[in-house]
N, C-alpha and C positions, 0 to 999 in steps of 0.2 A: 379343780377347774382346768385343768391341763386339756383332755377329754373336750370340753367348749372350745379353748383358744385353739386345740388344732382342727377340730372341723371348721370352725370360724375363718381359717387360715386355707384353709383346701377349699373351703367350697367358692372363697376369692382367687384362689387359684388356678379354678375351674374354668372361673368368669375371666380370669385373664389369658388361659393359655385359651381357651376357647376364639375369644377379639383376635387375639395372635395368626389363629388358623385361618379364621374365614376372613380376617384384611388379603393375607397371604391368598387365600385361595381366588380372593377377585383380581386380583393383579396379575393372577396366570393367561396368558394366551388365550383369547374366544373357545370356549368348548373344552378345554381342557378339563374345567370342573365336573361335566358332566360323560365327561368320555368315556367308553365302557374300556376298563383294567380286569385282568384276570382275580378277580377278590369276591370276597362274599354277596359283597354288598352291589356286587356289581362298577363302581363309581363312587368318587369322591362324597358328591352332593346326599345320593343316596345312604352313604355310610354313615354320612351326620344325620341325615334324616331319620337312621334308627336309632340313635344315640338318643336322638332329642324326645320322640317318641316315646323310650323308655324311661327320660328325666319327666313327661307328662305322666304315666304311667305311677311313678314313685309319687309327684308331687300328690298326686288322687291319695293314695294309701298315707302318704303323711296328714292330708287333710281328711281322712276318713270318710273320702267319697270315692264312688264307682268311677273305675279308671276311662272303662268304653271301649274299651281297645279287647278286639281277639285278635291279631296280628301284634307283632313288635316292631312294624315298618309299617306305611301308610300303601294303600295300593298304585297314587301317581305321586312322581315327585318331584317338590315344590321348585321352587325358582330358587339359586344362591339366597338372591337378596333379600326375599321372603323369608328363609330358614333363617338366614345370620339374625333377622328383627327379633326372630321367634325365639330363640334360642339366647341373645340376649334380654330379653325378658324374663323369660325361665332364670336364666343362672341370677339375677337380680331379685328374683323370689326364693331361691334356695340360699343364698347370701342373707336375705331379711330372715328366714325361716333358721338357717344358725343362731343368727344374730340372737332374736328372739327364746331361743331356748334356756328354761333353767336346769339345772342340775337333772332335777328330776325328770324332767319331760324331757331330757337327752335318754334318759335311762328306760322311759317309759317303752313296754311291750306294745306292739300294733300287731292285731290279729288281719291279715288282708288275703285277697287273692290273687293266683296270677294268670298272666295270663291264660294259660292252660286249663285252668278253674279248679287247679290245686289250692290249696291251703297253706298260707305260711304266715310267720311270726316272726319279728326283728327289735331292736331299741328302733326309735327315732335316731341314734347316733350309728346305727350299725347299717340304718337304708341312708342316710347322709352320704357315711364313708363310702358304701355299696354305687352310687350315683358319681363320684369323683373317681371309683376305680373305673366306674363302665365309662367313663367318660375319656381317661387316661388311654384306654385300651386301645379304643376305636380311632381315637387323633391318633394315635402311633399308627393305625391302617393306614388314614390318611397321610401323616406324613411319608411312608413308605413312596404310595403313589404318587407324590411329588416328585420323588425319582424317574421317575417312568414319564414324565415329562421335561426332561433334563434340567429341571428345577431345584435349588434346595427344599426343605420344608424350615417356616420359621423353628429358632430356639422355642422352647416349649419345657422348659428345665425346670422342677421348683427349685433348685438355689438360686437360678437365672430371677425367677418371683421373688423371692426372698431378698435380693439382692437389689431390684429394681422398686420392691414395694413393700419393703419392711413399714412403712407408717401406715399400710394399707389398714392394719387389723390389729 
């Protein structure tokens, strides 16, 4: 059961560093979220935008339906306040969708596609994990870009989670 309690435990930790970022990011200066940074993504707002994008993307292949997406980024992008709604949502559906898993159906193969209209196959625990790393990644871009508006970026730590919300899970 190890395997449950730590996706169980990450994918709350997703949902919390995630609140962490975008409180953080509305309390920045007018415009600062969406200012264009030398980065992939262009922008703060935009950066989450493809994060989240790609957690709708996952949720489709864990629920065994057509994702709709041929891009990993949307073509305009949304408002802060509209992505944080969105986005808390989501991570509140991938928290019940831990929650909910047995042993088995952690273990269970998903045959899906991606975007590209390759073919690929994963457990349900290994597109989980897969969704808390992409998700890890892209906050570290943005936390970066906080820099660059002479700002900190929130703590974002799991011991900082572990430490603040050990009865979370």
């Amino acid at each position: 059961m190890s395997a449950l309690r730590n996706i169980r435990m990450l994918t709350r930790y997703t949902a919390w560093a995630n609140t962490r970022l975008f409180e953080a990011m509305a309390s920045l200066p007018e415009g600062q979220a969406t200012a264009p940074r030398p980065t992939g993504f262009g922008n703060m707002v935009n950066t989450l935008n493809h994060a989240y994008v790609v957690d709708l993307i996952w949720k489709a292949h864990l629920e065994g339906k057509p994702h709709g997406f041929s891009a990993r980024n949307t073509e305009t992008q949304p408002e802060l306040e509209t992505l944080r709604e969105a986005q808390m949502q989501v991570d509140r559906w991938y928290v019940a969708c831990a929650d909910g898993l047995s042993e088995a159906a952690h273990d269970e193969v998903i045959h899906f596609r991606f975007v590209d209209g390759g073919g690929g196959a994963m457990t349900r625990g290994d597109m989980l994990l897969h969704v808390v790393n992409h998700k890890t990644y892209h906050r570290g871009y943005v936390a970066d870009m906080f820099y660059q508006t002479s700002s900190r970026p929130p703590t974002m730590d799991l011991p900082v989670f572990l430490r603040d919300s050990a009865s979370a899970f």
